[in-house]
BASEMI-69250 format. One record per residue (C-alpha): residue in one letter; z, x, y. Coordinates in steps of 0.05 Angstrom, whole numbers, plus 5000, padded with zeros to 4 digits. Layout:
# BASEMI-69250
SITE   resn     zz     xx     yy
SITE      A      Z      X      Y
...
# end
This chain:
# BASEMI-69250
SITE   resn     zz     xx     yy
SITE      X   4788   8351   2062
SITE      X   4749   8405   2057
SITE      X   4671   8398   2058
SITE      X   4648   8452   2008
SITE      X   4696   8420   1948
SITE      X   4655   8426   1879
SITE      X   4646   8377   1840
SITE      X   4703   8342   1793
SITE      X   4715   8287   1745
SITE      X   4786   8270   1777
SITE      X   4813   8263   1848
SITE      X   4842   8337   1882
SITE      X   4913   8335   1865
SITE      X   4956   8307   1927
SITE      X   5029   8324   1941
SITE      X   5063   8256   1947
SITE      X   5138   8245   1960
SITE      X   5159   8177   1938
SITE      X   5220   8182   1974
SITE      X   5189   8194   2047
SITE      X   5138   8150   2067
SITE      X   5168   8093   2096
SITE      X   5220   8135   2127
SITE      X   5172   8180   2151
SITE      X   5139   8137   2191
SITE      X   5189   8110   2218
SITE      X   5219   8165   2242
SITE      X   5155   8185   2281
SITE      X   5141   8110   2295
SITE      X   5202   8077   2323
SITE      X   5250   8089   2392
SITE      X   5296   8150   2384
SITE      X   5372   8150   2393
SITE      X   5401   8188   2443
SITE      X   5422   8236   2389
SITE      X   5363   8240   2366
SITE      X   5358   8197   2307
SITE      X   5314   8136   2296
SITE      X   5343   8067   2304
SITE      X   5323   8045   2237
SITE      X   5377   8016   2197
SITE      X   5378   8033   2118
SITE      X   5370   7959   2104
SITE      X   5293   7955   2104
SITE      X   5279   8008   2060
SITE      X   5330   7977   2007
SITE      X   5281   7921   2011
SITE      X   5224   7898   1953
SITE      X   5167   7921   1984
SITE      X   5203   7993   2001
SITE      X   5210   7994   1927
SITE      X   5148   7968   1905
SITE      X   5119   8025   1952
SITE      X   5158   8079   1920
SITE      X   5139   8056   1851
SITE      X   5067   8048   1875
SITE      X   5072   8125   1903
SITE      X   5107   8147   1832
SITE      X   5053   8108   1793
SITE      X   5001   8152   1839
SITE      X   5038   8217   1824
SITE      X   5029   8200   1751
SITE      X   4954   8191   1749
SITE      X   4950   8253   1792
SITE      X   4986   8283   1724
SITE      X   4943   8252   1677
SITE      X   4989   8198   1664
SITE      X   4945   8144   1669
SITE      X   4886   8111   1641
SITE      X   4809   8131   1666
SITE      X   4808   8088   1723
SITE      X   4751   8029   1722
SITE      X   4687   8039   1759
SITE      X   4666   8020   1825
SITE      X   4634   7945   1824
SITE      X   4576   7965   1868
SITE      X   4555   8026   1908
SITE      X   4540   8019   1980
SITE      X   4497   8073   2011
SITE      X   4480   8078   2087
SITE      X   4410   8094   2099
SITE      X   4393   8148   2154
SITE      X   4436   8208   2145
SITE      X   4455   8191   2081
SITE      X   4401   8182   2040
SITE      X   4353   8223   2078
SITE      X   4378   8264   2140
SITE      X   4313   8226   2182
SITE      X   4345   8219   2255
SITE      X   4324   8278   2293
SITE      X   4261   8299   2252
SITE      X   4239   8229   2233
SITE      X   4269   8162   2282
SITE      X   4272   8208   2348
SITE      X   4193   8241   2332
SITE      X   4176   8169   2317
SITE      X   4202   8131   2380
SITE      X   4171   8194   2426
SITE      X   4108   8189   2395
SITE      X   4120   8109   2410
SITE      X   4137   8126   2483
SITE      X   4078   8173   2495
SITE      X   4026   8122   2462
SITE      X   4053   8073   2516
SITE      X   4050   8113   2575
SITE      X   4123   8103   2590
SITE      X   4143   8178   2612
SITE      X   4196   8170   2559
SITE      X   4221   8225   2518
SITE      X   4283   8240   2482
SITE      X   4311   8303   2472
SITE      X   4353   8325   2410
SITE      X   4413   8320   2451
SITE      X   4406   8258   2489
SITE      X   4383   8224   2423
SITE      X   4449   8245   2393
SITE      X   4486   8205   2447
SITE      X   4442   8141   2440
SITE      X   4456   8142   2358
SITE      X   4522   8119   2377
SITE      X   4490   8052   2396
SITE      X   4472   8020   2332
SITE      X   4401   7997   2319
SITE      X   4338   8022   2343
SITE      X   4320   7955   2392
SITE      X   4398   7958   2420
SITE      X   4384   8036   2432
SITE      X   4322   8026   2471
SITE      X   4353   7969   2504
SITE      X   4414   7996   2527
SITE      X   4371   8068   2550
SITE      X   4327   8035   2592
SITE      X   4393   7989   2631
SITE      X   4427   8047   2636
SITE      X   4370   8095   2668
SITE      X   4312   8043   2692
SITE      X   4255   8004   2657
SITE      X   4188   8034   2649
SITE      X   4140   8015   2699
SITE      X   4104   7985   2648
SITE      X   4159   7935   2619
SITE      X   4158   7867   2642
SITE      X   4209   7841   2690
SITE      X   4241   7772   2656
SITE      X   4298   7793   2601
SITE      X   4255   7748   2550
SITE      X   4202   7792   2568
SITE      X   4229   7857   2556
SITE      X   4259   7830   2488
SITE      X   4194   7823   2460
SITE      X   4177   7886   2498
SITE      X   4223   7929   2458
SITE      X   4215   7890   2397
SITE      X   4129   7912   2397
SITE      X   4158   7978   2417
SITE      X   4206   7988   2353
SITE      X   4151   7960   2311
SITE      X   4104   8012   2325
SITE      X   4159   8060   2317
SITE      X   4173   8037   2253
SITE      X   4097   8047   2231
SITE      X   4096   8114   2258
SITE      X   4164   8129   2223
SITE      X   4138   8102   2156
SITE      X   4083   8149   2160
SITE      X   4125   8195   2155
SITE      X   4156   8171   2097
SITE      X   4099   8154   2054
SITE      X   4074   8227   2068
SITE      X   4144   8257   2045
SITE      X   4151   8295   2104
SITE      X   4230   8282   2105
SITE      X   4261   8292   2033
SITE      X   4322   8260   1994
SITE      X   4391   8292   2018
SITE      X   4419   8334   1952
SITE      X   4447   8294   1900
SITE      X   4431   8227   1918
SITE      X   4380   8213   1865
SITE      X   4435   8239   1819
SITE      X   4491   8194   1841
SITE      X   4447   8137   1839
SITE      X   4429   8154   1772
SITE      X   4497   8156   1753
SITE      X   4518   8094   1779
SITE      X   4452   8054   1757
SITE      X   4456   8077   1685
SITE      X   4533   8048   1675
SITE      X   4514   7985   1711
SITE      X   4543   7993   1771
SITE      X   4504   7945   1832
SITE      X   4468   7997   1886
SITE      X   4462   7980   1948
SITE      X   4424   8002   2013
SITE      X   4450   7984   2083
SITE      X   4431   7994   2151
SITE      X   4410   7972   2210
SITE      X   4353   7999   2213
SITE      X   4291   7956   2204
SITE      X   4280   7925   2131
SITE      X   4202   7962   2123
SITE      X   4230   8022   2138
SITE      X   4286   8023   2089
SITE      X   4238   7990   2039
SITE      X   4198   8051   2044
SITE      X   4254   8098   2036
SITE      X   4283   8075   1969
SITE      X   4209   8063   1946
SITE      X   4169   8129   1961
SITE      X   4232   8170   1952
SITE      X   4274   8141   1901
SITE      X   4209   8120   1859
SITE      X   4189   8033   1842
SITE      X   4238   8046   1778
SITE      X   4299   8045   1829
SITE      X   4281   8015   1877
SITE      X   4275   7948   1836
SITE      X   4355   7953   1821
SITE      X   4372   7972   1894
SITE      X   4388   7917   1937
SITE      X   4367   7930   2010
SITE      X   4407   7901   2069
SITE      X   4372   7923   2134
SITE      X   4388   7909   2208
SITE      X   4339   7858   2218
SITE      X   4367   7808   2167
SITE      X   4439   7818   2183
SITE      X   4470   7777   2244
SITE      X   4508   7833   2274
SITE      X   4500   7907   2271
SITE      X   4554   7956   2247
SITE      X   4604   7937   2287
SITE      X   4650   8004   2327
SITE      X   4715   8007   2324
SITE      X   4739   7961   2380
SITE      X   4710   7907   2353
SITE      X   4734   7925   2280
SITE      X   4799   7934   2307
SITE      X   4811   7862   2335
SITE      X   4758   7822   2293
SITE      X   4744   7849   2227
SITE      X   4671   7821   2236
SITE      X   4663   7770   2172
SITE      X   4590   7772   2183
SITE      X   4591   7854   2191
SITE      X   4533   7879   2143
SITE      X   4580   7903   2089
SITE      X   4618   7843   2074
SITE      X   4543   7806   2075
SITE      X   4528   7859   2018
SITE      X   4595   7839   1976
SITE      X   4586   7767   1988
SITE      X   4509   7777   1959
SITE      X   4519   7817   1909
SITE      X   4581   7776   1887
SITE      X   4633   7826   1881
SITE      X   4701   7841   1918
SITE      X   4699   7884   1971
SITE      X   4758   7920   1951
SITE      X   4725   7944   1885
SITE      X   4658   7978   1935
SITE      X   4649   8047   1953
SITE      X   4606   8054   2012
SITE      X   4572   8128   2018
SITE      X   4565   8129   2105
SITE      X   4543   8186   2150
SITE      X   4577   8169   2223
SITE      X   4652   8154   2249
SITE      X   4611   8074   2264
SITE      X   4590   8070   2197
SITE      X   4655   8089   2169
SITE      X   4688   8042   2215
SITE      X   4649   7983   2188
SITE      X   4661   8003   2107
SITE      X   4730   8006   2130
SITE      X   4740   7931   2167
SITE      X   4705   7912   2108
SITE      X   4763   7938   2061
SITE      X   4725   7979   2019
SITE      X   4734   8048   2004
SITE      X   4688   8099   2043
SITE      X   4666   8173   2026
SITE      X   4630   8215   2083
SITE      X   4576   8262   2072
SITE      X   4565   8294   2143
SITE      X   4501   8296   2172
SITE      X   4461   8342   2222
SITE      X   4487   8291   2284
SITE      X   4563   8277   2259
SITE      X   4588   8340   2234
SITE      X   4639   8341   2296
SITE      X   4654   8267   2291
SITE      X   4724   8232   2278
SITE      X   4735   8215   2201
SITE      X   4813   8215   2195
SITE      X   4805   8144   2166
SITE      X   4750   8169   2111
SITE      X   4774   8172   2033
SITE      X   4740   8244   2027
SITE      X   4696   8276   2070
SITE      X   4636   8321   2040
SITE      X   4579   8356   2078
SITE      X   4540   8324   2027
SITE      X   4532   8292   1957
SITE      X   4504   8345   1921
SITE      X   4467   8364   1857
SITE      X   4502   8413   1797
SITE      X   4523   8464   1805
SITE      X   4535   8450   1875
SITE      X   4559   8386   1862
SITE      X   4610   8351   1916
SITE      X   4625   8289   1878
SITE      X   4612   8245   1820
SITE      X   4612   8169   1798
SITE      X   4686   8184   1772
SITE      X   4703   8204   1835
SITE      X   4687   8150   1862
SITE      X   4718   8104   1815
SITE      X   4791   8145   1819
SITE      X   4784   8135   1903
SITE      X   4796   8060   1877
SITE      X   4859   8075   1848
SITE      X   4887   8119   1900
SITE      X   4950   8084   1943
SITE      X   4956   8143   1987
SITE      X   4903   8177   2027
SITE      X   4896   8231   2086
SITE      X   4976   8224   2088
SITE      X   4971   8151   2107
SITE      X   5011   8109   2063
SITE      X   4980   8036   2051
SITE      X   5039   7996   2078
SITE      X   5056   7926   2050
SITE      X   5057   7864   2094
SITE      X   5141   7859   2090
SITE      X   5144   7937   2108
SITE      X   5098   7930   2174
SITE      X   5137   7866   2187
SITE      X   5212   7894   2180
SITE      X   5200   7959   2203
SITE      X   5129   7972   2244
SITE      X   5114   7896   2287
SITE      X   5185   7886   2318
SITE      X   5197   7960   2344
SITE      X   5125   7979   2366
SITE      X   5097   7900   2385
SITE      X   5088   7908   2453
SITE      X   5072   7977   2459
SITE      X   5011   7962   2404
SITE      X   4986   7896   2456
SITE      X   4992   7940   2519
SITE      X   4944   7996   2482
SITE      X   4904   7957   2449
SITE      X   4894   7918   2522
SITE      X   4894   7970   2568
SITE      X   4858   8033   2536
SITE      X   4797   7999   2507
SITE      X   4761   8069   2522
SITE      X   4816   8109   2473
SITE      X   4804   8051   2419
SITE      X   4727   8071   2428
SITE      X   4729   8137   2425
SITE      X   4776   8124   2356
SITE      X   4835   8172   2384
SITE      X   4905   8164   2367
SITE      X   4932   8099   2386
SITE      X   5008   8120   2403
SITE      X   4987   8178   2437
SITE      X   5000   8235   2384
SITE      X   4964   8270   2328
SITE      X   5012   8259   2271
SITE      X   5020   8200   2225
SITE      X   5010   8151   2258
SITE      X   4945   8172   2280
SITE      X   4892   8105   2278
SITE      X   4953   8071   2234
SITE      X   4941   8010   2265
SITE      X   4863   8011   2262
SITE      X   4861   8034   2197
SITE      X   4901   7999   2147
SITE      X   4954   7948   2179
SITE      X   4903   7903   2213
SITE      X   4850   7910   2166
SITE      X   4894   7869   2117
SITE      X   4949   7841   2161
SITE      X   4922   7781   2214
SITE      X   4947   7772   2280
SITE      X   4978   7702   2261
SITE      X   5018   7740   2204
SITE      X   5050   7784   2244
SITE      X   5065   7746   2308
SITE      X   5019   7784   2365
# end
């Protein structure tokens, strides 16, 4: 999708074939004749579900005609923090932790590149920690693990004051059309969310001295250090789901199904989380992940936007809901994966998904092509289908 859309009250119109899907994929999915042709026999796709999908995809071409109702709004509004909400990492965090480093004496300092590697560790504490294992420990740190985990916890607290400073001054401003967006969604009662793992103060002070005490009342905040595990990456999405990942713990609090969210995310990990969650997820690029991965995004904008510049809207949002078919990846039913998908590809999808941990990491193509089938497994089977279901 391109990044410079404008903005629109309705989805972009998408070409959708009810009639190829399921064969589709299966024809780029599943062993090849001699001949050529696929093994598939015409059975399955006389099947329910292959119906049911074909009416789903004619029910889609309809509202993409303006044959259906407005579609309902989003139940809540889930915004990442850094990146999203403010663009903070390399002029606000990575200032922050040097200035942290230099008051300590550590002979510590990390460059706009380097820093740009470490943000794919998530959390400030697991990024110092995992820095320091990787290179060596400061002279200065202590020697006992216990030791050095308060050690890194003083040093992200300091961090965090410096990087508040920063904040309360207004030194880093809102990204364009946040305020707007939240607006929006606030003033038809949809729930708005913050979450990250970033530290709780420091988000606190984002949605307060940027977004004003008016909003940030009706925000809820869910930071890093109140959530039991950070935004998980896509490995452990891709076997776990991660109950306890930091967007369910926001649909669980807030009361709402996750399936009715929108989460607004900046990076290919954040995605990855809104995603194992099974919520929708839209992402504005930031200065750091402009040349990351997003083929399992919804849309993809370089940012929100205010009028007339606008990228997206509230309606926009609330239309991704309704959408069966994204980024030419059909939302397959249980029965199709099971008829069609499990018994032809089931131990090619184990070997993988054992023995190429680094390819599931990096969030590259798990059959080894760039077509279809491209993160099909990552992105939408096992995200609703569970191991037990399926027989791996």
């Amino acid at each position: 999708m391109a990044a410079t859309a404008t903005a629109s009250t309705s989805l972009p119109a998408r070409t959708f074939s009810s009639a190829r899907p399921v064969a589709w994929i299966a024809a780029r999915c599943l062993p090849r004749r001699a001949g050529g042709g696929s093994m598939l026999s015409p059975s399955p796709l006389r099947s329910s579900a292959a119906r049911t999908l074909r009416a789903e995809a004619a029910r889609a071409s309809a509202a993409g005609a303006g044959g259906a109702p407005a579609a309902a709004l989003p139940a809540a509004l889930l915004f990442d923090c850094d990146g999203v909400l403010v663009d903070t990492e390399k002029d606000g965090h990575r200032i922050s932790f040097n200035e942290t480093f230099a008051e300590r004496e550590l002979g510590v300092s990390w460059d706009v590149e380097l820093y740009g590697e470490l943000l794919k560790i998530g959390g400030g504490k697991e990024r110092m920690t995992a820095y320091f294992n990787k290179t060596e420990w400061p002279a200065k740190a202590p020697k006992t693990d216990e030791e050095r985990k308060e050690f890194v916890a003083s040093l992200h607290k300091r961090k965090t004051e410096l990087f508040m400073a920063l904040i309360e001054k207004k030194l880093l401003p809102l990204r364009p059309g946040v305020q707007r967006l939240i607006d929006e969604a606030l003033g038809k009662g949809v729930k708005v969310a913050v979450c990250s793992t970033s530290n709780e103060k420091a988000v606190s002070a984002i949605v307060s001295c940027l977004l004003g005490p008016d909003r940030a009342e009706k925000i809820t905040i869910f930071a890093g250090d109140v959530v039991p595990r950070k935004k998980p990456d896509p490995i452990m999405c891709f076997f776990f789901g991660l109950s306890q990942a930091i967007y369910l713990l926001a649909a669980t609090t807030l009361e709402v199904d996750p399936s009715s969210c929108v989460v607004v995310e900046d990076s290919n990990i954040g995605l990855s989380a809104a995603k194992a969650a099974g919520m929708k997820c839209i992402v504005t690029k930031s200065g750091y992940t402009a040349d990351e991965d997003f083929v399992i995004a919804d849309a993809v904008f370089d940012c929100i936007g205010d009028p007339p510049e606008g990228r997206f809207d509230l309606e926009f949002c609330a239309n991704l809901l309704q959408k069966q078919f994204h980024l030419a990846l059909p939302l397959l039913h249980y029965e199709i994966v099971r008829l069609i998908l499990v018994p032809h590809l089931r131990e090619r999808i184990t070997s993988i998904a054992l023995a190429n941990v680094p390819t599931l990491q990096s969030n590259q193509c798990l059959f080894g092509t760039k077509d279809v089938c491209r993160n099909l497994i990552a992105s939408e089977i096992y995200r609703k289908v569970s191991y037990e279901k399926i027989g791996l």
